[in-house]
N, C-alpha and C positions, 0 to 999 in steps of 0.2 A: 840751224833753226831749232829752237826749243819746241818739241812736244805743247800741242794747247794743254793748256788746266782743266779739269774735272769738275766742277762745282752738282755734289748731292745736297737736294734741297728736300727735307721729311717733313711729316705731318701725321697725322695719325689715317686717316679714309683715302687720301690722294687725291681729295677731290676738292679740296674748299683752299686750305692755306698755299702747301706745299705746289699745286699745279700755279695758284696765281706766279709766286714765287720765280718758278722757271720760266714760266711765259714771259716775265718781266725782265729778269735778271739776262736772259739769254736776247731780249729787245735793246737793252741799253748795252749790252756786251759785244753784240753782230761783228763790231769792228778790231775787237780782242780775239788773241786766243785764247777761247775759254768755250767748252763742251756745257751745257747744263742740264740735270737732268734733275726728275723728282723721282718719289715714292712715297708706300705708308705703311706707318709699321703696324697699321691693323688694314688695309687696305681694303676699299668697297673693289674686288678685281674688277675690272674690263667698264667698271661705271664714269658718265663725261662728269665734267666742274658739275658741280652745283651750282642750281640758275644763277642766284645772284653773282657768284662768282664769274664764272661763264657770258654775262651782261656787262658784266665791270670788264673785262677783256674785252668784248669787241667793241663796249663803245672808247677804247683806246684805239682801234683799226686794228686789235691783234687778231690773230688765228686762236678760237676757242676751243678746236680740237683737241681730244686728249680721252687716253682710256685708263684708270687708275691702276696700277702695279703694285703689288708686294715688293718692301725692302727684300732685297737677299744679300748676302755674303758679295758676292759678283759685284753689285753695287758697290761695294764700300774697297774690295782691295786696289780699285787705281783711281782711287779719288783724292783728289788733292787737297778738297775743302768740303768739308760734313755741315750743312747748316740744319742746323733742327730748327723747325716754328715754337720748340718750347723744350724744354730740360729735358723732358720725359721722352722727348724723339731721340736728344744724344744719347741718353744712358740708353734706349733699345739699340742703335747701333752699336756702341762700346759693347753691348751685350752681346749682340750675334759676332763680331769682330773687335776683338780687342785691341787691336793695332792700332786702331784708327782712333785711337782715344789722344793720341797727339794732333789730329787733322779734323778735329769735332769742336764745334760749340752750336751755342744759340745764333741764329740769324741778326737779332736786340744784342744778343753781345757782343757781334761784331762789329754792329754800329757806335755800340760805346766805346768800346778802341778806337774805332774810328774816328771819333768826336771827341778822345780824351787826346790821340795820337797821332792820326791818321796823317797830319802835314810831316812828321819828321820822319815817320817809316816810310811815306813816298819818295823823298828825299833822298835816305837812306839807302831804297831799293832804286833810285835811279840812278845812283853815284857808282853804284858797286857792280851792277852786270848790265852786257851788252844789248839784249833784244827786248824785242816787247814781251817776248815771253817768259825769259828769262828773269825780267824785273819783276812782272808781276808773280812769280815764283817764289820770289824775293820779297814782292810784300805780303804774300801771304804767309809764309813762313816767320814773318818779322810777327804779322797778328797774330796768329794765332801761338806765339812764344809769350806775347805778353797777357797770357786769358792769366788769371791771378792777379795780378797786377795793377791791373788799373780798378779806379774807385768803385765799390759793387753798388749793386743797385740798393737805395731803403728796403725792398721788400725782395726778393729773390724773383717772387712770381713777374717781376718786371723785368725779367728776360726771356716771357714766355709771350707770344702774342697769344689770345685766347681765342679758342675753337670757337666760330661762330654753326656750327652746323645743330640743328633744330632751332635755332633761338632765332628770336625776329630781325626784319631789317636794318635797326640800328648796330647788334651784336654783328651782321657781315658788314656793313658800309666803316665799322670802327676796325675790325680786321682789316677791311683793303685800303683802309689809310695806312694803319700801321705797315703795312708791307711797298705799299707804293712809294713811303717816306723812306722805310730803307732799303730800301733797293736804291732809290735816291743817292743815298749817301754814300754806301758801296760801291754804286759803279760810278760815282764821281770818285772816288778816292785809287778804286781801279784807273780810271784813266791817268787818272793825275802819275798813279806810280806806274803807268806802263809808257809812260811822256820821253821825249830825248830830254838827257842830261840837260 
């Protein structure tokens, strides 16, 4: 049986993007193996979500608990997939650990694999190894092989979701779309590659 997968989820405070992120990602994952965790590379430490964020989670029945973390190093060396909420969280990670500059992107950019690729690398990763774990190993490593590769975004900053923190309720209710959509799409394309042949 394959080791579950690691999935680190950043953000800059640990409180607004990054915590929804895990809360969600680790909801639609329960049945995978797959560990989720967040942090923030400037972190508000030991502070919960941010109300709005924090309201957006339990009116989904989730658990809103949460105390915000500083990235460390620790983090990053058995992670198997680095998602940053925006550019600037991968390049702090690739910063403090430079290893991890092959197992980093953007969260938006792994949706666009997804959405450019996501049927053939399931595929792919269901044809070639045995377990649920093992596939989805497989398709994570197929994604994040093709970061280059597929069509970029018109604007760069559209693989960043944008910090809602100070700004009003439309700036947080447009972040927890953006993340609730892909989270959507990632852990549908997870299940799909962690499926029997």
């Amino acid at each position: 049986m394959t080791a579950p997968l690691v999935f680190v989820v950043l953000c800059t405070g640990n409180i607004c993007r990054s915590p929804l992120a895990e809360v969600l990602l680790a909801d639609r994952l329960a049945d995978l193996p797959v560990t989720v965790r967040s942090a923030g590379t400037r972190a508000v430490v030991g502070e919960p979500m941010a109300p709005p964020i924090a309201q957006s989670v339990t009116a989904r029945g989730l658990d809103a608990g949460h105390a915000a973390v500083q990235l460390t190093r620790t983090h990053l060396v058995d992670a198997d997939l680095v998602l940053g909420l925006a550019r600037e969280h991968r390049r702090a990670a690739i910063e403090l650990h430079p290893r991890v500059v092959r197992r980093a992107m953007t969260l938006l950019e792994l949706v666009r694999i997804v959405e450019q690729q996501g049927a053939s690398l399931a595929a792919e990763a269901r044809a070639t190894e045995a377990d649920a774990g093992a596939r989805l190993r497989e398709a994570v490593r197929l994604a994040l092989a093709e970061r280059g590769s597929t069509l970029p975004p018109t604007v760069p900053e559209l693989d960043d979701v944008p910090d809602p923190w100070g700004r009003d309720d439309r700036a947080y209710a447009t972040a927890v779309q953006q993340i609730v959509d892909a989270v959507d799409t990632v852990s549908h394309w997870l299940h799909r590659s962690a499926g029997p042949r």
